[in-house]
C-alpha positions as CSV (number, residue, x, y, z in Angstrom):
1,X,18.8,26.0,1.1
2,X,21.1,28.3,1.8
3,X,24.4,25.9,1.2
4,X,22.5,24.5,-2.0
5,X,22.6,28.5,-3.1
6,X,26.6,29.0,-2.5
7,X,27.3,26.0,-4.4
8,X,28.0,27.7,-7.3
9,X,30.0,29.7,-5.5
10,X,32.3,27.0,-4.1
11,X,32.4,25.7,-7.4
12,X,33.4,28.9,-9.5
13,X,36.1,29.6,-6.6
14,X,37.9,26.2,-7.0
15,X,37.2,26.5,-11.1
16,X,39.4,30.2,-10.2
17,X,42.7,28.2,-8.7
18,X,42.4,25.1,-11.1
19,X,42.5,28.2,-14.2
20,X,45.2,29.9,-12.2
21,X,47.7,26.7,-11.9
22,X,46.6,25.5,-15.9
23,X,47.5,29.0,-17.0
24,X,50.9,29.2,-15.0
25,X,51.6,26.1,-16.8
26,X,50.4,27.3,-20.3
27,X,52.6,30.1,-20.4
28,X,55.9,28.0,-20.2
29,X,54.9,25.7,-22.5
30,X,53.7,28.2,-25.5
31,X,55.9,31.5,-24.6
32,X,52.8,33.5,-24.5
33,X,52.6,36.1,-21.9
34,X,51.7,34.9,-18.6
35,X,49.6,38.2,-18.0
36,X,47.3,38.0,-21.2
37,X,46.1,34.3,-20.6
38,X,45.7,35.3,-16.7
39,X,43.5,38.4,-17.8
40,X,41.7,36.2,-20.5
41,X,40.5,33.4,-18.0
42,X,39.9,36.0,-15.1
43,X,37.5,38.2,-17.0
44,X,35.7,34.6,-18.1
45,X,35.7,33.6,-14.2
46,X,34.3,36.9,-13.5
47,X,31.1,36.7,-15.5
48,X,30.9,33.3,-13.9
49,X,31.2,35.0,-10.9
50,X,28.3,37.9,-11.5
51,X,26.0,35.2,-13.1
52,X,26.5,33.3,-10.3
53,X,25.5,36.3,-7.6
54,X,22.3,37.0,-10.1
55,X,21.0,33.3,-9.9
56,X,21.4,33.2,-6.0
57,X,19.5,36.9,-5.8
58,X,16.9,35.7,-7.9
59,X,16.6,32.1,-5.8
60,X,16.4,34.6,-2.8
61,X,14.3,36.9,-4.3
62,X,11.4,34.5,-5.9
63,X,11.1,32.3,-2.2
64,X,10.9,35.5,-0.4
65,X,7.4,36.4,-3.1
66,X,6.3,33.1,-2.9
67,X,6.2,33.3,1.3
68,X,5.3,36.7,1.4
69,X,1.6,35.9,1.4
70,X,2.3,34.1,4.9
71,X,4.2,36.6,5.9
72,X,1.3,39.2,5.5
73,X,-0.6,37.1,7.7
74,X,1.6,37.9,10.9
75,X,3.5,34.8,10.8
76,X,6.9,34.8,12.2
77,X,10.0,34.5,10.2
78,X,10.5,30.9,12.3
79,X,7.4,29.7,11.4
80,X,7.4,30.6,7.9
81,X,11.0,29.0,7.4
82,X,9.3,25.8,8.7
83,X,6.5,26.2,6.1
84,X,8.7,27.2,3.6
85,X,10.8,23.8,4.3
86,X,7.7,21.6,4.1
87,X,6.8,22.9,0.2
88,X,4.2,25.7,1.4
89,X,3.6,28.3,-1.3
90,X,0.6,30.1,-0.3
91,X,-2.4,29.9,2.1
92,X,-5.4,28.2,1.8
93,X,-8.6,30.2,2.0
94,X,-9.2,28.5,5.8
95,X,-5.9,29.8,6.7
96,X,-6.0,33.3,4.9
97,X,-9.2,33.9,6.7
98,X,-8.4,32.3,10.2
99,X,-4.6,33.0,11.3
100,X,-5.1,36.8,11.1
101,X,-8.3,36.4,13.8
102,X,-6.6,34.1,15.8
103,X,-3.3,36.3,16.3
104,X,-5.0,39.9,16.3
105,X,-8.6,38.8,17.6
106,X,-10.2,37.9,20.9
107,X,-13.2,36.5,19.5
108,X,-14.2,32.6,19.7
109,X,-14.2,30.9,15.5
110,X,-16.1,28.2,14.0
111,X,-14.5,27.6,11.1
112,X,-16.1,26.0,7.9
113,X,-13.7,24.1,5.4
114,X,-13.8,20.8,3.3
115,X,-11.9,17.6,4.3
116,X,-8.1,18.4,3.1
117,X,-8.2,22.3,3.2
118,X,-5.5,22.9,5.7
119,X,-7.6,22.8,8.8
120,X,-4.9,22.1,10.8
121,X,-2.5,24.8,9.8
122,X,-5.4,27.2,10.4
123,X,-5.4,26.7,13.5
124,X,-2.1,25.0,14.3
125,X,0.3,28.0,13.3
126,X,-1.3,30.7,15.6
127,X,-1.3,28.6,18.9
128,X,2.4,27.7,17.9
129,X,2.9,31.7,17.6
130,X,0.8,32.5,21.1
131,X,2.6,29.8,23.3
132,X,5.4,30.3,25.8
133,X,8.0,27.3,25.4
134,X,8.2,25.4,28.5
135,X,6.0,27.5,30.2
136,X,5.2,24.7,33.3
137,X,1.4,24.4,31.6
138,X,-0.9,23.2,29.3
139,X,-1.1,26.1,27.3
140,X,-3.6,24.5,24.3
141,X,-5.5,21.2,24.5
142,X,-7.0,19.4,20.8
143,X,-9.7,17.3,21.1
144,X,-10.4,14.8,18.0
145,X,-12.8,12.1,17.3
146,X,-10.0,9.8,16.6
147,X,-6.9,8.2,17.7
148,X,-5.5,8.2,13.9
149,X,-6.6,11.7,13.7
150,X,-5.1,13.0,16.9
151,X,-1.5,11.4,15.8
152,X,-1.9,13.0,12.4
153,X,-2.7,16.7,13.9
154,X,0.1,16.3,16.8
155,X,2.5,15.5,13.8
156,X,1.3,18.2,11.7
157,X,1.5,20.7,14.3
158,X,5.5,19.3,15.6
159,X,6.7,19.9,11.6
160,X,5.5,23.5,11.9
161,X,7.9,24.1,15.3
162,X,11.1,24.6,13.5
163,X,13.7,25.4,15.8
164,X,11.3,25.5,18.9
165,X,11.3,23.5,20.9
166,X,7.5,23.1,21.9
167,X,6.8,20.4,23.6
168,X,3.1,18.5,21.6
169,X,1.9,15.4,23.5
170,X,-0.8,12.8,22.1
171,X,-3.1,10.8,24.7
172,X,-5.2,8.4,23.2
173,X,-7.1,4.9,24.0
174,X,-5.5,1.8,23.1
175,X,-1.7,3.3,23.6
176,X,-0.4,2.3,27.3
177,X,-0.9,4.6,29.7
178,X,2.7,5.1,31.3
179,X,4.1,6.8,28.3
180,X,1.5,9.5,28.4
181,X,1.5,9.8,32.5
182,X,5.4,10.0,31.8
183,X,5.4,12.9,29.3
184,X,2.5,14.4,31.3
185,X,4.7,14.9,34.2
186,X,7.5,15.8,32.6
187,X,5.6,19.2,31.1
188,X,3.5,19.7,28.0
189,X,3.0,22.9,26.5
190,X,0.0,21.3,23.2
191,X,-2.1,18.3,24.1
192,X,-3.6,16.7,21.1
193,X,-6.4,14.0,22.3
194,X,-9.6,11.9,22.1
195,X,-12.4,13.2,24.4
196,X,-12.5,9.3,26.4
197,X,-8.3,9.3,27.4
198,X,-8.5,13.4,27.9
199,X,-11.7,12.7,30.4
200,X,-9.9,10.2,31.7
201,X,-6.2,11.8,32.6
202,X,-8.7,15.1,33.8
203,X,-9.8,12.5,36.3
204,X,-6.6,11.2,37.4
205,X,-5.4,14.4,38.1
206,X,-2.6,13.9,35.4
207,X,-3.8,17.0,33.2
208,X,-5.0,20.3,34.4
209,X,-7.2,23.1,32.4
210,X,-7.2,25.8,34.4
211,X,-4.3,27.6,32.5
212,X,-5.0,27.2,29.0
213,X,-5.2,30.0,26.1
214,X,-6.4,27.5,23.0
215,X,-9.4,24.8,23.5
216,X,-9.9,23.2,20.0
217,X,-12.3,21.2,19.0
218,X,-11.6,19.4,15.0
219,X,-13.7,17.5,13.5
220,X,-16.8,18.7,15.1
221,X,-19.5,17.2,13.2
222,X,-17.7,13.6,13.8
223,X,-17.8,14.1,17.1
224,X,-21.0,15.2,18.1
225,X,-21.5,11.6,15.0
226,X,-19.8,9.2,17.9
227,X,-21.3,10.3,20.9
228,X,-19.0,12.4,22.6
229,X,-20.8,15.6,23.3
230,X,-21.4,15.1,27.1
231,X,-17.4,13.8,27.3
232,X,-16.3,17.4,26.0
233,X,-19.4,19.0,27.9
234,X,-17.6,17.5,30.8
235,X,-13.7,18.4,29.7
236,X,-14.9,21.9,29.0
237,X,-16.3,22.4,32.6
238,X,-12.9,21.8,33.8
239,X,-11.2,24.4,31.4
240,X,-10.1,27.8,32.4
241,X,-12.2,30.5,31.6
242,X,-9.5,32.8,30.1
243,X,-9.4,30.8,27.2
244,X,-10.5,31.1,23.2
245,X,-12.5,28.1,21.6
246,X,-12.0,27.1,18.2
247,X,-14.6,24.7,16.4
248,X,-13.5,23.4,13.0
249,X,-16.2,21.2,11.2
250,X,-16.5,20.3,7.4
251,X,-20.3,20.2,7.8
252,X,-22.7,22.4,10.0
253,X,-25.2,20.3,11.1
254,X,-27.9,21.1,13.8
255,X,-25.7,19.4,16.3
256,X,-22.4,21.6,15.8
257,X,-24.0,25.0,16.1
258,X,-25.4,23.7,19.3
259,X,-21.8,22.9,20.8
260,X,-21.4,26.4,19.7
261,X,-24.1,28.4,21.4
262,X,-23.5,25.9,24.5
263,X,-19.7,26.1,25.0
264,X,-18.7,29.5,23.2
265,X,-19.1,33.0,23.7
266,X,-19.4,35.7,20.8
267,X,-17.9,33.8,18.2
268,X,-17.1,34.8,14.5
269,X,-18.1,32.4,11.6
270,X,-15.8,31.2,8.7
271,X,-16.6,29.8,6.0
272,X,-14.9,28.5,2.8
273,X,-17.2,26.8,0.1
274,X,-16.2,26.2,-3.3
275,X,-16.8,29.2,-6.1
276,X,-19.4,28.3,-8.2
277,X,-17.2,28.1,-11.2
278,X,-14.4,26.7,-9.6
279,X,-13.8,23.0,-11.2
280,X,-14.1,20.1,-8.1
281,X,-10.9,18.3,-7.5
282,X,-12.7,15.2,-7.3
283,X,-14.8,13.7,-10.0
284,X,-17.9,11.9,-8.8
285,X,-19.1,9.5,-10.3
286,X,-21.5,6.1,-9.6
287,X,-22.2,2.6,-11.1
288,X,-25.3,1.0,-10.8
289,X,-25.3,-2.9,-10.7
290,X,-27.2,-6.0,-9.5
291,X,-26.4,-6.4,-5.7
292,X,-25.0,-9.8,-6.9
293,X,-22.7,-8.2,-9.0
294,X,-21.5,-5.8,-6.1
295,X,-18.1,-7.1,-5.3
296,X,-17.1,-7.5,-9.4
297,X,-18.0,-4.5,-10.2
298,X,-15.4,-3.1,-7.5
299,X,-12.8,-5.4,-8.9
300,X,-13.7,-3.7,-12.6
301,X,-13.2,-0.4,-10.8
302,X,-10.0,-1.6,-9.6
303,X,-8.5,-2.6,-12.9
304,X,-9.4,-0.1,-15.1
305,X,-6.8,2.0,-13.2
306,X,-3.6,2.8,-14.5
307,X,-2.5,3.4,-10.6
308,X,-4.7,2.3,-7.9
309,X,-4.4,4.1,-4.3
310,X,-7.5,4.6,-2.9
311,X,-9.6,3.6,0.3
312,X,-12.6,1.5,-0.2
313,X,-15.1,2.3,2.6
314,X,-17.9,-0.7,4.5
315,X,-20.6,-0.2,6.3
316,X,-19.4,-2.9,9.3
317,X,-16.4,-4.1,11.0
318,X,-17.6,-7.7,9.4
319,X,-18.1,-6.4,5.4
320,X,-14.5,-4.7,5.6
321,X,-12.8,-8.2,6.8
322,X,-14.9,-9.9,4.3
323,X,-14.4,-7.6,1.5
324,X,-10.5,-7.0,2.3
325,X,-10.1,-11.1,2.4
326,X,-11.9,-11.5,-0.7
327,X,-9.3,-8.8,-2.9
328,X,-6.7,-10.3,-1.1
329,X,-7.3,-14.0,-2.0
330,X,-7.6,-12.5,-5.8
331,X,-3.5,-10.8,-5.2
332,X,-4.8,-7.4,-4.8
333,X,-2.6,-5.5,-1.9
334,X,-5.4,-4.8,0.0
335,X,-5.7,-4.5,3.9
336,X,-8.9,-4.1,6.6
337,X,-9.2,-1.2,9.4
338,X,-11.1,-0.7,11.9
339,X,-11.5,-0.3,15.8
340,X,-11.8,-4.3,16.3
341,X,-7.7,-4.4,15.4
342,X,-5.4,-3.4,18.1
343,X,-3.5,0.0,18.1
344,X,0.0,-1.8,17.1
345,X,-2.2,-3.4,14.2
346,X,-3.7,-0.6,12.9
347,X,-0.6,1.3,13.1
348,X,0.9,-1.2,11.1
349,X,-1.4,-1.3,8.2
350,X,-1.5,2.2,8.1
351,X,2.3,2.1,7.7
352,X,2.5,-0.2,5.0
353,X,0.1,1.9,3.4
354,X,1.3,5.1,3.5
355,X,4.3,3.5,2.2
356,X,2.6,1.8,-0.5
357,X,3.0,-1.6,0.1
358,X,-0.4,-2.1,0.8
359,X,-2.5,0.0,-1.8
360,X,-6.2,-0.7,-0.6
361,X,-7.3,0.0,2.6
362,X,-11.1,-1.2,3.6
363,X,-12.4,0.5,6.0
364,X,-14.9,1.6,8.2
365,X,-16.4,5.1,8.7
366,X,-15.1,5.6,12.2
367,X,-11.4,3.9,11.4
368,X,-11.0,6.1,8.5
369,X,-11.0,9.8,10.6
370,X,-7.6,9.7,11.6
371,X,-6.4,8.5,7.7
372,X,-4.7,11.8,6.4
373,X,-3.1,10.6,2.9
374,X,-2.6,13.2,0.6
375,X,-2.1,11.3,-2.9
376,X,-4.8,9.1,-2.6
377,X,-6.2,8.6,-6.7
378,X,-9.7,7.0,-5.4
379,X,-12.6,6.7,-2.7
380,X,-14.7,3.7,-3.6
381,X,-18.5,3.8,-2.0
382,X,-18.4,-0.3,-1.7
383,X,-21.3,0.5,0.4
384,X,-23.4,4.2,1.0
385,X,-23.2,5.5,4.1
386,X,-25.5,6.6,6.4
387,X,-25.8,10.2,5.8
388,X,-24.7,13.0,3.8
389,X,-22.3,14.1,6.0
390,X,-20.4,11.2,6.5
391,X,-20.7,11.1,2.4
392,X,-18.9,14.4,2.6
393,X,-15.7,13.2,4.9
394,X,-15.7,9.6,2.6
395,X,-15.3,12.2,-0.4
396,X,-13.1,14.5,1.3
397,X,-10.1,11.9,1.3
398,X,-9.3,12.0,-2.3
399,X,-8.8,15.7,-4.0
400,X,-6.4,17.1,-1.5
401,X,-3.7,19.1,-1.5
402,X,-4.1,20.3,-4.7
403,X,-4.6,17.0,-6.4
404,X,-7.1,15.5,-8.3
405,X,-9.5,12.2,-7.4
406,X,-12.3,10.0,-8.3
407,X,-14.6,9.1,-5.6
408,X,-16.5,6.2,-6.8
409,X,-20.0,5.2,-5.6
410,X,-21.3,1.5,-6.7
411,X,-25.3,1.1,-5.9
412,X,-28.0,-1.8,-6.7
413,X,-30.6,0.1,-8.4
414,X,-32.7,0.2,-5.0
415,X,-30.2,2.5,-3.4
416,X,-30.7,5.2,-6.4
417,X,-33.0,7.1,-4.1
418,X,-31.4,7.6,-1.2
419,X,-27.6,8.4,-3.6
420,X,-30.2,11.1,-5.0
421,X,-31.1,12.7,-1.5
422,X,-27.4,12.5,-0.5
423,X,-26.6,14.6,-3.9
424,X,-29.2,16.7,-3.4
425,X,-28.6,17.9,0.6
426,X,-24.8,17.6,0.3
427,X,-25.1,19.7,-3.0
428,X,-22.8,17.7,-5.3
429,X,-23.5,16.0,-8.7
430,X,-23.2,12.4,-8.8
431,X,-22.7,11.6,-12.4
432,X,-23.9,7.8,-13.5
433,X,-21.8,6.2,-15.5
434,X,-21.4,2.9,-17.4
435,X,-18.7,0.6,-15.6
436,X,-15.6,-0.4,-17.7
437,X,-15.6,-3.1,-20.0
438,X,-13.9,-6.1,-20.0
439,X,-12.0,-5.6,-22.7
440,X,-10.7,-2.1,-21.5
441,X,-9.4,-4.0,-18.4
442,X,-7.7,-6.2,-20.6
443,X,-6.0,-3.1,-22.5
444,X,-5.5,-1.8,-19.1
445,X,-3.6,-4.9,-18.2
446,X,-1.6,-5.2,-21.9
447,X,0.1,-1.7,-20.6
448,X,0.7,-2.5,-17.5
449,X,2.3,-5.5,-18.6
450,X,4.3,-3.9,-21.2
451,X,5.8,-1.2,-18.8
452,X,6.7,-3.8,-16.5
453,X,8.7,-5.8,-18.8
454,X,10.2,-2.5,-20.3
455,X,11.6,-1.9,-16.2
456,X,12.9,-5.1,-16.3
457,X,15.0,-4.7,-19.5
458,X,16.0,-1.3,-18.7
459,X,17.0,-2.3,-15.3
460,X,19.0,-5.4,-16.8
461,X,17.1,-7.6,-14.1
462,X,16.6,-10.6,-17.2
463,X,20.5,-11.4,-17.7
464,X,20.7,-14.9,-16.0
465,X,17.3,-15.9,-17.7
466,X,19.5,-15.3,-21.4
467,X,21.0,-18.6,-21.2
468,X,17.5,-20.2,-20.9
469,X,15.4,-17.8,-23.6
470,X,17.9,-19.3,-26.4
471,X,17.5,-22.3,-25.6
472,X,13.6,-22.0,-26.0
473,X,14.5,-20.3,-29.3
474,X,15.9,-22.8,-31.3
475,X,13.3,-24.9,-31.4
476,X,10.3,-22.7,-30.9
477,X,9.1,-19.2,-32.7
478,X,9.9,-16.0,-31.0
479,X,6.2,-15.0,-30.5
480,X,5.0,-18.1,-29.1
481,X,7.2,-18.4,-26.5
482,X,6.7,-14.9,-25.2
483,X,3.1,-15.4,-25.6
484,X,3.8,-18.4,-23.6
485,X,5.5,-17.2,-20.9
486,X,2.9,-14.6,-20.0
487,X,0.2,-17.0,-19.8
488,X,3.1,-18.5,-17.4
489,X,3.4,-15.9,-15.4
490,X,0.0,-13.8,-15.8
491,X,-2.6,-17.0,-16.0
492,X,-5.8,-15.7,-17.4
493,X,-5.8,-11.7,-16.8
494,X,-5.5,-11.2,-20.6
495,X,-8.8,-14.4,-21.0
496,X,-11.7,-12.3,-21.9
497,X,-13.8,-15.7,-20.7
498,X,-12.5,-15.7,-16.8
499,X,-14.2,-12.0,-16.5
500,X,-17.9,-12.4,-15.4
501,X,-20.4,-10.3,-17.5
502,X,-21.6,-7.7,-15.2
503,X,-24.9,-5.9,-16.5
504,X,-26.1,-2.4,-15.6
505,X,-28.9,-3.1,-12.7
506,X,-32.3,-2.9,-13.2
507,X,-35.2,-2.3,-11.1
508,X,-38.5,-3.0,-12.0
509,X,-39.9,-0.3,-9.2
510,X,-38.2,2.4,-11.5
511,X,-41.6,2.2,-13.0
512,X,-43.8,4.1,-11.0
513,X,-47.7,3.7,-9.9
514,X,-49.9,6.6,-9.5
515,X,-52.0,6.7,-6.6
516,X,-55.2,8.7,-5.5
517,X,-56.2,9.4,-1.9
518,X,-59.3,11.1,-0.7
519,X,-57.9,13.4,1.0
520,X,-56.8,17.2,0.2
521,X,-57.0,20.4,1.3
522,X,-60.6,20.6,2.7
523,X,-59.0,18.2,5.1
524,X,-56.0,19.9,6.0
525,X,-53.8,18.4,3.6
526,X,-50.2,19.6,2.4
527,X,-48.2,17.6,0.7
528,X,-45.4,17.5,3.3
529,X,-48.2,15.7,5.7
530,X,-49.6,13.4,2.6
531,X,-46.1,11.8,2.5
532,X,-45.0,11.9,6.3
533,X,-48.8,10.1,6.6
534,X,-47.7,7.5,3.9
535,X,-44.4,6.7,5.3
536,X,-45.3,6.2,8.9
537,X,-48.1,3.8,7.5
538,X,-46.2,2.4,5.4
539,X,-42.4,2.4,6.1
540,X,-41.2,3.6,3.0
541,X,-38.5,6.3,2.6
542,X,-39.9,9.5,1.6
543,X,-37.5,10.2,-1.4
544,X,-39.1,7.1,-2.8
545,X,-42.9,9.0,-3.2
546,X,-43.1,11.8,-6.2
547,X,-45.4,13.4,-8.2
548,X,-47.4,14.9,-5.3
549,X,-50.6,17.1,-6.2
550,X,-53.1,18.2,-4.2
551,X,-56.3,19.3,-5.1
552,X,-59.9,19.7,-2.8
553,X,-60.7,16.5,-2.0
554,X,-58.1,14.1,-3.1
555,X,-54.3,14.2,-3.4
556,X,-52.3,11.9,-6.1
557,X,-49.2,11.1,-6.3
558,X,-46.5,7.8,-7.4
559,X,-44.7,5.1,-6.0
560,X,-42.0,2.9,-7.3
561,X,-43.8,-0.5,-8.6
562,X,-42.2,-2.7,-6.2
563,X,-43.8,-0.7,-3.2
564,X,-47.4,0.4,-4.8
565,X,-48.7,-3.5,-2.7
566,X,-47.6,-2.2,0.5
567,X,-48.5,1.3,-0.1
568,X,-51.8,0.2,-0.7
569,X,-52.1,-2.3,2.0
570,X,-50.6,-0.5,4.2
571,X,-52.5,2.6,4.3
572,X,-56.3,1.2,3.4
573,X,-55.4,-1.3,6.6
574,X,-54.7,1.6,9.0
575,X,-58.3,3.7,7.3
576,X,-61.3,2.9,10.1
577,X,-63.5,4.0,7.6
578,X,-65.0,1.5,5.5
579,X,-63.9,3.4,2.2
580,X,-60.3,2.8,1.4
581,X,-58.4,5.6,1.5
582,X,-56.2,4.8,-1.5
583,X,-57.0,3.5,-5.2
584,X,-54.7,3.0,-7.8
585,X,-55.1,5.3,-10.8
């Protein structure tokens, strides 16, 4: 910064000799007076000079506003020339709220923010500020769910050091073991981990608690998701006491404020949620289609896209392989992860991708925690996943760091209900619409095709073709042969008959059946027990049952067509009374 600023200066002050030796040799030539073509080009250079000094004041002047709001946070002048350095400008609402508690308070903090709000930072610059370089001790240890995750926060946190030189070490499963005994031994002051490899080194002996100031736990909800609450139950009994616990979740399930009232003692709450008039980063948005028409409508998805850079999430292992080899066999740059690859292989793909040679990554819930991509354009719902919170992290991949996104949702018309409950708990609007059309793909296609030959003509790349094109002119017409030679080299992406005709799915249980029990409030009926009655008789999801009224002696309600037979067999089977308990009507 500060070399790109003098510049000018450098600049101006070799301008200043250059002037000096022209004039020297101007004044012999003309006869006029050395003197007044000296003071001529000096007073120039010296307005070069002071508008030179007001540009680099001004430079100085506008970063210094633009960090201040950092600075006001108690940051030190090293760490803010680090976040300065890496584009910073101002604080997220995570980090305006959190740094101040965590360098001023004493207090334990679960901390409330969407996927891609600067979680890390928040909590990442004030243990950078509180630990002692090379103090001979863990100072702060990081739990995450994931391996991908815990590389991503360890590299974070090591572009914030600056100068310092704190020492940030990752232990993991499926890295060896040696390199992590190694820099172990040597001293750590940060350890950034997975609960299973932490556990395990805490075993060995190879990483003591006792002395740490910072216990974090990120990505709470996903954890107490995979199973690992007794693994940090057991890593937190071997923590000092003398320590402050941090637990940063996007969601605030059940299960998270339990890890709180379990493992931390008076704690302060923060929470960012989104203004209700603040416009969502991400448009969501879902297509509805015939399950067989499930894998073209992503590759309609695909298409339509100007620029494509997006993760498209499975339910299994098996569906992303499958759904990965499938876009690959059709020349899409798409690649599979998940925990079946090895470490080397997933870091692979993951390299490739971040690099862009790969644009689709298919993945799994789990393999996708660690994926921190800022730019991503699109999160595709190939299939829904099991619960809104895990609908929240999918989301939370696209729309970050200031950018817009599209997360994308494709259903068979079954899944409507349970895409409505998701909307509904996680709070979001899903907005249906239609899925592009062929020939919008096909116009899609005619400009990427265009720009592409545009590069190539710019670029000059076409010159030992020229030889070749006039032949084909002299006996051919201009227009043909072009035409030719993109059905040459494109096949049949611009042939409106080798796209499939995908309709909008329909399902006949949209239409719904009203039922009648003969049961209501005389017999202690509500109509949270009429429903929980019908689903445990007959397997149905609640969402799927509307309409619900009771009255004295009978309740009525409606069922989607395609489940009023098993409704009604299901419940009059389970009645010991010889009436049925259910009529149509």
């Amino acid at each position: 910064m500060i070399v790109a600023l003098l510049l000018p200066y450098f600049i101006t002050l070799t301008a200043y000799g250059l002037l000096t030796i022209y004039i020297s040799g101007l004044a012999e030539k003309t006869g006029i007076k050395h003197v007044t073509l000296l003071s001529t080009g000096y007073g120039a250079m010296f307005f070069a000079l002071i508008y030179t000094t007001f540009i680099i004041i001004t430079f100085y002047t506008v970063e210094k506003y633009i960090m201040e709001k950092f600075r006001n946070l108690g940051l030190s002048d090293a760490i803010i020339d680090a976040l300065a350095k890496k584009g910073f400008t101002a604080p997220t609402p995570i980090q305006e709220q959190t740094i101040p508690m965590l360098l001023s308070g004493e207090k334990d903090i679960v901390g409330q923010a969407m996927t891609g709000t600067g979680k890390t930072a928040a909590f990442g610059l004030p243990i950078l500020e509180n630990v002692k370089d090379g103090a001979g001790h863990v100072q702060a240890i990081i739990l995450t769910p994931t391996r991908e995750l815990a590389i991503q926060v360890a590299d974070e946190i090591s572009s914030f050091r600056g100068t310092r030189r704190t020492r940030i070490t990752t232990v993991y499963g499926g890295q060896a073991m040696l390199p992590q005994l190694k820099a172990l031994k040597r001293g750590t002051d940060i350890v950034v981990g997975t609960p299973g490899r932490v556990l395990d080194h805490i075993r060995r002996k190879t990483l003591k608690l006792g002395d740490i100031s910072f216990f974090v736990l990120d990505e709470a909800d996903e954890m107490c998701n995979m199973g690992f609450l007794d693994d940090v139950s057991d890593i937190m009994e071997n923590a000092g006491d003398n320590h402050r616990t941090l637990l940063f979740s996007a969601t605030m399930p059940p299960e998270v404020m339990r890890i709180a009232r379990k493992f931390m003692g008076d704690y302060d709450v923060v929470s960012v949620k989104r203004e209700k008039n603040e416009v969502p980063l991400t448009e969501q948005i879902f297509h509805e289609v015939n399950e067989r028409d499930r894998f073209e409508a992503l590759c309609r998805v695909v298409d339509a896209q100007r620029e494509f850079y997006g993760l498209i999430f499975c339910r299994t292992r098996a569906d992303a392989d499958r759904v990965a080899g499938l876009l690959t066999e059709r020349k899409y740059p798409a690649e599979p992860i998940h925990g079946d690859l090895s470490q080397s292989r997933r870091e692979e793909i993951l390299k490739k991708f971040r690099n862009r040679k790969c644009k689709i990554l298919v993945a799994t819930d789990v393999a996708a925690r660690g994926i921190d991509v800022p730019d991503l354009s699109h999160v595709i719902n190939f299939a829904l996943p099991q619960d809104p919170q895990s609908y929240v992290h999918r989301v939370g991949r696209t729309g970050r760091a200031g950018k817009s996104g599209i997360a994308v949702t494709i259903i068979n018309p079954r899944e409507f209900g349970k895409l409505r409950y998701i909307s509904k708990v996680t709070g979001v609007r899903v907005e249906k619409k239609p899925l592009p059309t062929i020939d919008e793909v096909i116009e899609m296609k005619k400009g990427h095709m265009g720009a592409e030959l545009d590069e190539i003509v710019t670029g000059g790349k076409h010159m030992s073709y020229l030889s070749l094109a006039n032949e084909l002119l002299e006996d051919n017409d201009p227009i043909e042969v072009v035409a030719a030679l993109l059905k040459h080299s494109q096949g049949s992406l611009l042939d409106k008959s080798s796209y499939r005709v995908i309709e909008e799915g329909r399902d006949n249980s949209r239409s719904r059946v009203r039922f009648t029990a003969y049961v209501g409030r005389a017999h202690g009926m509500t109509p949270r027990k009429l429903v929980d009655m019908i689903c445990r008789k007959s397997r149905i999801n609640p969402v799927r049952i509307q309409h619900v009224k009771i009255q004295g002696r009978q309740s009525t309600f409606t069922v989607p067509a395609g489940d009023s037979d098993n409704v009604m067999r299901a419940v009059n089977r389970s009645n010991k009374n010889e009436r049925p308990l259910l009529r149509r009507g």
